[in-house]
N, C-alpha and C positions, 0 to 999 in steps of 0.2 A: 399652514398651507404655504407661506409665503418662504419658509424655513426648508420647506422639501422641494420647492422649486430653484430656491438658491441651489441646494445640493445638487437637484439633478443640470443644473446648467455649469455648475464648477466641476461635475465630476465630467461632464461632456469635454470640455474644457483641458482638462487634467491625461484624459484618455488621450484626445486628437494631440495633446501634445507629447505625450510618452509613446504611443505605437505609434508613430512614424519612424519604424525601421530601428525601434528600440529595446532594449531587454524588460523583463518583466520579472516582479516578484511573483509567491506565491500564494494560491490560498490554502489556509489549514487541512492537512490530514487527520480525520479519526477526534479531531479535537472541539468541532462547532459544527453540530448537527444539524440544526436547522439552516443554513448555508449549505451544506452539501446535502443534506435534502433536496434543496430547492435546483442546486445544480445537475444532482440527476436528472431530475424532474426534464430540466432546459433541454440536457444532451440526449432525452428519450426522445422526444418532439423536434429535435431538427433535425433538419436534414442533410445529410454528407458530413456530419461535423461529430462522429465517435471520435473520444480520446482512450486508448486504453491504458496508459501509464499516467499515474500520476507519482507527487501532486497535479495541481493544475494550474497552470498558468494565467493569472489574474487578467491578462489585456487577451489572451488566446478564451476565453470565456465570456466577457466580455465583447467581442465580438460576434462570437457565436448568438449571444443575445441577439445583437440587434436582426436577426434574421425573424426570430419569433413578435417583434413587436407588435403587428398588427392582428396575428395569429392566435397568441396567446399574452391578450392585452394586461390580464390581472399578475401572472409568471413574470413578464416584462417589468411592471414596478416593481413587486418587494424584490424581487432578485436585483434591480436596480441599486435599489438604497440598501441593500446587504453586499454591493461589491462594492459600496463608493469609498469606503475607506482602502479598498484594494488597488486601486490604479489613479489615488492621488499621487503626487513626487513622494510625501511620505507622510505617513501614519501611525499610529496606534491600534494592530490592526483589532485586534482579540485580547480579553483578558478571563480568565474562570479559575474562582475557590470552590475545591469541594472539600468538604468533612465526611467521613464515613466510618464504618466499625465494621466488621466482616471475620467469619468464624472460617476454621480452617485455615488453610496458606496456595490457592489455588489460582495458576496465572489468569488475568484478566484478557478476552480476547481482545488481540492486536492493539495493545497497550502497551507496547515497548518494555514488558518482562513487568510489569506491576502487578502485583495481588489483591487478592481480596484483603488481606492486612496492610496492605498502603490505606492510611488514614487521613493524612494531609497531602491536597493535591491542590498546587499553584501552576497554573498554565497562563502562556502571555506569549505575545507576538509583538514585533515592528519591524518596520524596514525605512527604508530610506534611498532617495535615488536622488544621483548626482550628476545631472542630462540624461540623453537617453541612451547611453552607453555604458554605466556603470551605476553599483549598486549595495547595498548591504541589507544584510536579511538576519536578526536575531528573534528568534522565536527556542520555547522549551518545556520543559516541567520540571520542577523542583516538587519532591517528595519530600517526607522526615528522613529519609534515606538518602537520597541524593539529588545529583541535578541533571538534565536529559534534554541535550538538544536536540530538536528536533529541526528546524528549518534557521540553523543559525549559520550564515556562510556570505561570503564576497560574491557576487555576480558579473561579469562582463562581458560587451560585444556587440553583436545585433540582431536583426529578428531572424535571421537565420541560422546560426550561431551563437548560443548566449551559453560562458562556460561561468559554472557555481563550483564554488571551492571550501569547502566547509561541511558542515553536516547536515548535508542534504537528503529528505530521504528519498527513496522510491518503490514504488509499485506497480508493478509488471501485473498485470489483468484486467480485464474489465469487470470484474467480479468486483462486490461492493464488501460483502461479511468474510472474504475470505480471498486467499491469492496464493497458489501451492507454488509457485516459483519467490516471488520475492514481496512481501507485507511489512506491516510497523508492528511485526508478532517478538522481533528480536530490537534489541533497542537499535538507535543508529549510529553506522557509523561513518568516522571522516570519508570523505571521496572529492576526485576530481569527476566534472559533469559536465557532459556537452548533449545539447539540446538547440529544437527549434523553438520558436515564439509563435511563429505563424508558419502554418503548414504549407507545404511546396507543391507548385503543380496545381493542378485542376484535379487531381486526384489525392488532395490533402494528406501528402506525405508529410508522417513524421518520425522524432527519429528521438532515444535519449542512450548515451552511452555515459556509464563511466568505472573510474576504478577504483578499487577503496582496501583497504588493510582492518582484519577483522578482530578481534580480541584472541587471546590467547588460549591454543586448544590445549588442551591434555597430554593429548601425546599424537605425533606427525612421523610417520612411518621413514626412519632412516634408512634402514637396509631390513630382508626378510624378504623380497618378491623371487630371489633366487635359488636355484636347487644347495641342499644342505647349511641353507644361512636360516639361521634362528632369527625370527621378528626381533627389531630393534625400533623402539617410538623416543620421539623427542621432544622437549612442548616451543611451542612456536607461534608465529601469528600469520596465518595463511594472508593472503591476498583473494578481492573479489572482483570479479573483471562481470558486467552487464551492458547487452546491448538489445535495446529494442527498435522494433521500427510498426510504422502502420499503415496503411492504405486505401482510402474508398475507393474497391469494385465498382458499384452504382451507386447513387445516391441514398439509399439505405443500408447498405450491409459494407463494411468495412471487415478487411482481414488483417490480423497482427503477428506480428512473429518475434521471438523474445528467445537470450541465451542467458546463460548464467556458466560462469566458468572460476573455478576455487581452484587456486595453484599457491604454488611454494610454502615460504614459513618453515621456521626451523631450520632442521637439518636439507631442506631441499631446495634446490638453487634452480633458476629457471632463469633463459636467454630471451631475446629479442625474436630469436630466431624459432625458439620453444615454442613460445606463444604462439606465435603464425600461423606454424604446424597445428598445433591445435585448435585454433581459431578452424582455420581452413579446411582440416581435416581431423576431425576429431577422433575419427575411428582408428588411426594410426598413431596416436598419443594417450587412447583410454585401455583402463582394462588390461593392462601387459601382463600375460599369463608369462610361467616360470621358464619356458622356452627363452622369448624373447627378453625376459632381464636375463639372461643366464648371457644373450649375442648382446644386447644393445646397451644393460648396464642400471643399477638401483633407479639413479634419477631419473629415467627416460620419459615414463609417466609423467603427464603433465600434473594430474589432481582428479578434477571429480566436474563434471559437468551435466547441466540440466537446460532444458530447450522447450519450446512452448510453441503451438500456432492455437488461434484465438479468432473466436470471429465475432460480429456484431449484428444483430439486424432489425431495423424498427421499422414498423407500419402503423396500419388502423383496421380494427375489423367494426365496423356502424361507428363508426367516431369516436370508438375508444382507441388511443392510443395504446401500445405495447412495444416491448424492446425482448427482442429472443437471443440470446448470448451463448459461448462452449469456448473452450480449453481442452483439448489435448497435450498433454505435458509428458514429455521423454524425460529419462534418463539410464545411461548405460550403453553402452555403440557396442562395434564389434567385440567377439571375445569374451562378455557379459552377457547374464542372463539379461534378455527386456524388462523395465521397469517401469510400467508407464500408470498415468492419473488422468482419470476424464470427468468432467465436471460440465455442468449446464444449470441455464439462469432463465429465468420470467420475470421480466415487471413490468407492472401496471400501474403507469404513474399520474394516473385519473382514473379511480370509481367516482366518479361524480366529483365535484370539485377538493371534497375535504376530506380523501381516502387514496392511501397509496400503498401498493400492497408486489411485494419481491418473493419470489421462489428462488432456492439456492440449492445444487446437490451435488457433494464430489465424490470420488473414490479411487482411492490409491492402494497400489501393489504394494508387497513386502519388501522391506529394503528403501521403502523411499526415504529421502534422507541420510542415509545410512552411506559409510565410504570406507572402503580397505586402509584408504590411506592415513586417513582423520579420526579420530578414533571417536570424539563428538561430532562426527558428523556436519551435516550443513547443519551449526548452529554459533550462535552470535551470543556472547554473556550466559550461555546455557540454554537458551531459549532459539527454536526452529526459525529460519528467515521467512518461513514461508506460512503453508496454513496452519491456522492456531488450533487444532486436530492434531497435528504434527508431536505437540508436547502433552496430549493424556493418554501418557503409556508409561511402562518402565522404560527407564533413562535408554538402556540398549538394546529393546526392545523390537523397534523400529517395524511395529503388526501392519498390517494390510489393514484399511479402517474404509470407511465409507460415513460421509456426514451429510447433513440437510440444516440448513435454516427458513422459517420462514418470518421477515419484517413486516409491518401494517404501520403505519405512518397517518396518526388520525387527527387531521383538527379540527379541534373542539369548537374554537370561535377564536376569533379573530384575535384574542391575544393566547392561547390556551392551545396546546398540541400534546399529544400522546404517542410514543415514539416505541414501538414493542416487538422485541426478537424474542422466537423462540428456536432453541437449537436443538439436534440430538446427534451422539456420536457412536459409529458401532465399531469397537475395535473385533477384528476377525480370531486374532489366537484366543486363547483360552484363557481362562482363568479373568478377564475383564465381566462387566456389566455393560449395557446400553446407558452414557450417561444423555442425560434430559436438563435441560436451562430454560430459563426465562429472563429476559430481563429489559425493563420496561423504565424508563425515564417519563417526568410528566415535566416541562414546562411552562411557566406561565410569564406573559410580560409584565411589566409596572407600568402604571399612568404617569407616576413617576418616578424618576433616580431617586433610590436610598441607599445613601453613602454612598453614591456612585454606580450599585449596584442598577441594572435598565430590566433584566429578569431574575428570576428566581424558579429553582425546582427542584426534584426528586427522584433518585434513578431506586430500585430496586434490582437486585441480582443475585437468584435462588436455583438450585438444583439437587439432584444426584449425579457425581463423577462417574467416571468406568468404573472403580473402586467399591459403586454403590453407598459409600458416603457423602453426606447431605452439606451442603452449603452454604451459607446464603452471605451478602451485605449490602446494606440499606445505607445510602447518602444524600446529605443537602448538598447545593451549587448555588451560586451565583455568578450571571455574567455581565460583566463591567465593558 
């Protein structure tokens, strides 16, 4: 007792003296479950306080808590003592081994391009802050294959402005199993970042933009958009320009809106002034039919653009809480056939105190993905930036599909959770199958550290693909 009141009085401590108008690290994506558990949980039950991009910002969450204190008094502590290593000056934040064995070679969802044959997996975080203006964030994954950062980057500035320069990642949605503009479905990469700490306004604007250089496509369309020129492609390394913003309408329902813009690389050069154009006007930069290359010229095209509005909304119907969410996603302006993706969300993050239960459903046109120009498409190290749907097809493929998950979030007791997705994917062309998943993690805590280790547990992850070929792999963890 006397050990968790020290904690919560140093980490009071610790906060009041890093958010006064300071930058903040972050908390793990996709990588500590029961922490973003608990976070949804938080950001379903309050009020004006939707974030739809993450990661999330450790002192911007943190804050958000203290609204529920008296509300939801039992959410209030463990989410307490699970952010306290997040907004000390610096820490240790996270560490996790798993072992596992897995048949086939089938991407794992939104795991930064990992398979079912990734067998060793070391995940670990820290940060470090130097006043409240400056920062360092080394966080990753080392497999038997390589090494993957994930939140490893410089931080600085202040709560209105904190720019991250390193390998930062992000996620454009408020979708939790899935995000058709931007996810951690592709690995990450470098970017420059500029973001808020604390939202602006009484109307909790926020805002993250930045810009990043993506791995090397295939082939980047040199010349071919004009009458009698033969396609010529060159391999290259496009450029990724992202900007989001957010806003609570009333104190329940918040709307977001989100770009994504893929230019240059290779053989294709782009200006100051390029950009703008397209920025500002995209219908006048996309899609150049063979007319206009024929007047304006090969490069005129900027690239390949995708755009998002998003919205949020939570209430209570008899004092159940719930959170009702949608995406509609563009891409393709003037000139281009329309190409759009609609998705929508349920959660219920209280059936009774030890039951939380999320609906997820999307569906996307042909062609998404897909770009005249790029010949991989929006994709990063081979792997889609966006929904993890996006990669069960053939590689140019690029079918009309429609997907569904649903998660159940069960604890068992007080040291003991069950954490269990099931998905299903329907690609629309021919010749696929409905593929079907499962996959369910058990945790459980220790009374005490062995070898360091504070829990231990067991994921499973089994199905049939599109393919109608069967799956499956079974792993231990431990979290340090």
């Amino acid at each position: 007792m006397l050990k968790k009141i020290s904690l919560f009085i140093g980490m009071a401590i610790s906060a009041n003296a890093v958010a006064k108008g300071g930058v903040s690290p972050y908390l793990p994506l996709n990588q500590v479950p029961e922490l973003e558990h608990q976070v949804q949980r938080l950001l379903a039950v309050s009020k004006n306080t939707h974030i739809m991009s993450k990661p999330y910002k450790a002192h911007d969450i943190y804050n958000v808590l203290q609204t529920i204190r008296h509300t939801y008094p039992e959410l209030y502590q463990t989410l307490s003592y699970q952010l306290s290593p997040y907004i000390q000056s610096d820490a240790g934040a996270f560490a996790k081994v798993t072992i596992a064995a897995g048949t086939k070679n089938k991407t794992l969802p939104n795991q930064r391009g990992q398979t079912t044959k990734t067998n060793l997996i070391v995940e670990g975080g820290a940060y470090a802050n130097f006043g409240r203006h400056f920062g360092v964030s080394v966080a990753g994954i080392a497999n038997e294959d390589e090494i993957l950062p994930t939140q490893s980057f410089v931080y600085l500035g202040y709560k209105y402005a904190q720019l991250d320069i390193g390998y930062r990642e992000h996620w454009y949605s408020p979708f939790e199993d899935s995000a058709m503009l931007l996810s951690t479905q592709a690995k990450t990469t470098p970017s420059i970042t500029l973001s808020n700490v604390e939202p602006i306004t009484s109307f909790n604007i926020r805002y993250d933009m930045f810009i990043s250089q993506m791995t090397e496509q295939s082939g980047i369309l040199k010349e071919g958009k004009q009458t009698g020129v033969d396609r010529v492609y060159e391999p290259g390394k496009p450029y990724l320009f992202g900007f989001h913003t957010s806003f609570a309408a009333t104190d329940n329902l918040t709307i977001g809106l989100s770009r994504l813009m893929q230019f240059g690389g290779g053989p294709r050069s782009v200006t100051l002034k390029d950009f703008a154009e397209g920025f500002f006007s995209p219908g006048s930069k996309d899609n150049i039919g063979r007319e206009d290359a024929d007047e304006l010229g090969e490069n005129y095209e900027l690239g390949d653009q995708l755009g998002s509005i998003t919205f949020e909304y939570n209430n209570s119907i008899y004092s159940m809480p719930y959170e009702l969410y949608g995406e509609v996603a563009l891409e393709d302006t003037l000139g281009g056939s329309r190409n759009n993706a609609y998705s929508f969300g349920l959660y219920l993050p209280f059936i009774a105190n030890n039951h939380s239960l999320r609906f997820e459903h999307s569906n996307w046109q042909f062609l998404w993905y897909a770009n005249g120009i790029y010949l991989d498409g929006n994709r990063n190290s081979g792997n889609v930036i966006g929904h993890w749907g996006g990669d069960e097809h053939e590689y140019t493929d690029y079918t009309a599909a429609k997907s569904m998950s649903v998660n159940w979030h069960w604890q068992l007791s007080p040291i003991e959770t069950l954490n269990t997705t099931v998905r299903s994917l329907e690609n629309k062309n021919s010749g696929y199958k409905t593929g079907y998943e499962l996959q369910t993690a058990y945790t459980r805590k220790l009374s005490k550290p062995i070898m360091g280790a504070k829990s231990w547990g067991a994921e499973l992850y089994q199905g049939k693909d599109v393919y109608g070929e069967t799956f499956a792999r079974l792993g231990v963890f431990a979290n340090f």
